[in-house]
N, C-alpha and C positions, 0 to 999 in steps of 0.2 A: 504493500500500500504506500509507501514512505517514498517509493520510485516515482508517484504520481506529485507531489506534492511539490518540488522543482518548479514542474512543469505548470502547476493550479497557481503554483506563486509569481512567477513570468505574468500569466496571464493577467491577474489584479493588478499586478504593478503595471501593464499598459494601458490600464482603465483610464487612470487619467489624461494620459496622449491620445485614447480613442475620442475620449469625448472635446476634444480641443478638436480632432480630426472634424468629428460630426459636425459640432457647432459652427465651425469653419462651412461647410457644404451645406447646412441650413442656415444660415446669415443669421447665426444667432450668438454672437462674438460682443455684441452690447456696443455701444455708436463708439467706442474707440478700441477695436479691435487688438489693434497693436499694443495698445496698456494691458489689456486684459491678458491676453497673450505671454506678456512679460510679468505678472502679477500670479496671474496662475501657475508658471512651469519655475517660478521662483520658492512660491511657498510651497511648494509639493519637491521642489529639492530638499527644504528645509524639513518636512514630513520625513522623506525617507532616512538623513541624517539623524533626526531621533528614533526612526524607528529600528539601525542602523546600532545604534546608541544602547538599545535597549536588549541586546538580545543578550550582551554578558550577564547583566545583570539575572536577565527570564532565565537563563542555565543554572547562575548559582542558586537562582529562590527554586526552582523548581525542579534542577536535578537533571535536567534534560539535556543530555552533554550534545544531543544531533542537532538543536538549534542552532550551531553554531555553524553546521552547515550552510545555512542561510544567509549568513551574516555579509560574505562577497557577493552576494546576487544584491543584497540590498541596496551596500554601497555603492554598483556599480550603476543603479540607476536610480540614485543621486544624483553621479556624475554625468548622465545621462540628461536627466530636469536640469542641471545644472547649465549641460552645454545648453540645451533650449531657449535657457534664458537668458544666457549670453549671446547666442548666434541674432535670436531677436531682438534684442537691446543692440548690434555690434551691426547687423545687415540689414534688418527692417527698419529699426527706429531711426540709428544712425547715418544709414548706408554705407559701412565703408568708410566714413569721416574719419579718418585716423587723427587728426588735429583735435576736432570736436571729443571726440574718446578720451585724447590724453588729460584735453581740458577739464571735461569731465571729472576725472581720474583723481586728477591733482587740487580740484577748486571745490569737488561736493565727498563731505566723507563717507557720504553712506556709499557712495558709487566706489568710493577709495577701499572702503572697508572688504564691498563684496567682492570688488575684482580681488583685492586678495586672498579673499577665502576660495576663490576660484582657482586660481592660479595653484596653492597649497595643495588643492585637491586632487591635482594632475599626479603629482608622481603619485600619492598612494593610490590610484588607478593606473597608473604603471607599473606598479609592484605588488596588484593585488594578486598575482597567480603564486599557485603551490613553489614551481622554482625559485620567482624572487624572493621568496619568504625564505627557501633554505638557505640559496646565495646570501643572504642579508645578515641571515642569523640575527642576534639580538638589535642588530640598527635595524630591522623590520619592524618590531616592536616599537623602537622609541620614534619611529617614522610616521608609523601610522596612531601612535596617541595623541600626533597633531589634528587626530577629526576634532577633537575634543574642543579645539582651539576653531579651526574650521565650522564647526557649528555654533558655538559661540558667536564669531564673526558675522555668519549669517544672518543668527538672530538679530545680530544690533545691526546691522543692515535693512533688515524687514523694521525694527524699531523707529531708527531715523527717516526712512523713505515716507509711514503711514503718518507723522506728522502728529494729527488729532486724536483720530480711533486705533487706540496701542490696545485695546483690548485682546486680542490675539497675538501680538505677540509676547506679550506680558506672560499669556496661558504658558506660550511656546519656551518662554526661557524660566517658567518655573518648572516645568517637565523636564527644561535643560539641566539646570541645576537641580533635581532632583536626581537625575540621572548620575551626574557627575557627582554627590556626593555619594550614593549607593557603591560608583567605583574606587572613590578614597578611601569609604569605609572596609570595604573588602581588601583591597590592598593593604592597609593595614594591619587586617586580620590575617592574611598572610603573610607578612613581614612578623609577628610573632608565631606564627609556625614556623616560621624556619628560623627564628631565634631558639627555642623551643626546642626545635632534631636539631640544631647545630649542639646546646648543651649537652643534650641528652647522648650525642654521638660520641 
């Protein structure tokens, strides 16, 4: 049964590109298209980074060491909403403006903030397969616990852009940091286990 579930999971995670598709081919995009566009496939990166977020935690409460299977499919379409929402912000919005981008870039922080959560994001989708993990050895690890940082970034990007109505992202970075402390607390609690078999050894 567990061979099927991959594939059931693929399919949800392009629920939200299908329905951008649709809306697209039923003019039903809401009278600026292009914002909505950029708005949608931005917070649904942010989505899959806490959900992303969330599955070390789901293993230790739950015991369930195969979730962790999951864990690079999630990320990788992330990276996936992520480039969406960059290609649109980068070709639709901007066209190609490479002046206007940098200016962008350099003059509004939220744009400052997410290009670099963007950019960060790149190599851990370049090192998310089983070999760069072994090649890497433990800088795998300290490389990819910049999501932490990455998601973060995101948030206060979605934060500074809504301006007025922070209500959602407010949700989004108490979820973050509820997240991230769930992971401090557990690494703590494994830093005295192995304080613990070090004496005891």
């Amino acid at each position: 049964m567990q061979k099927f579930y991959k594939p059931l999971l693929f399919s949800i995670s392009l629920i939200p590109f299908g329905s951008v598709i649709y809306n697209g081919f039923t003019n039903n995009l809401t009278a600026n298209p292009i914002e909505y566009i950029t708005h949608f496939t931005g917070d649904w990166t942010i989505y899959f980074l806490l959900i992303t977020l969330s599955i070390t935690p789901l293993r230790n409460l739950t015991r369930k060491i195969s979730l962790i299977r999951y864990r690079r499919m999630i990320g990788l379409f992330a990276f996936f909403y992520g480039c969406l929402h960059f290609i649109t912000y980068f070709a639709v919005d901007q066209f190609f403006d490479f002046s206007a981008i940098l200016e962008d870039i350099v003059e509004r922080p939220y744009i400052t903030v997410g290009f670099t959560a963007f950019v960060l994001l790149i190599p851990l989708t370049i090192t998310s397969t089983k070999k760069m993990a072994a090649r890497l050895g433990n800088k795998w690890r300290t490389l990819h616990s910049s999501i932490y940082l990455i998601t973060g970034l995101g948030i206060l990007h979605y934060y500074w852009l809504v301006k007025s109505d922070v209500r959602i992202p407010l949700l989004l970075a108490t979820i973050y940091i509820l997240l991230l402390s769930l992971r401090l607390k557990w690494a703590k609690i494994m830093m005295k286990l192995r304080f613990l078999n070090i004496r005891s050894a």
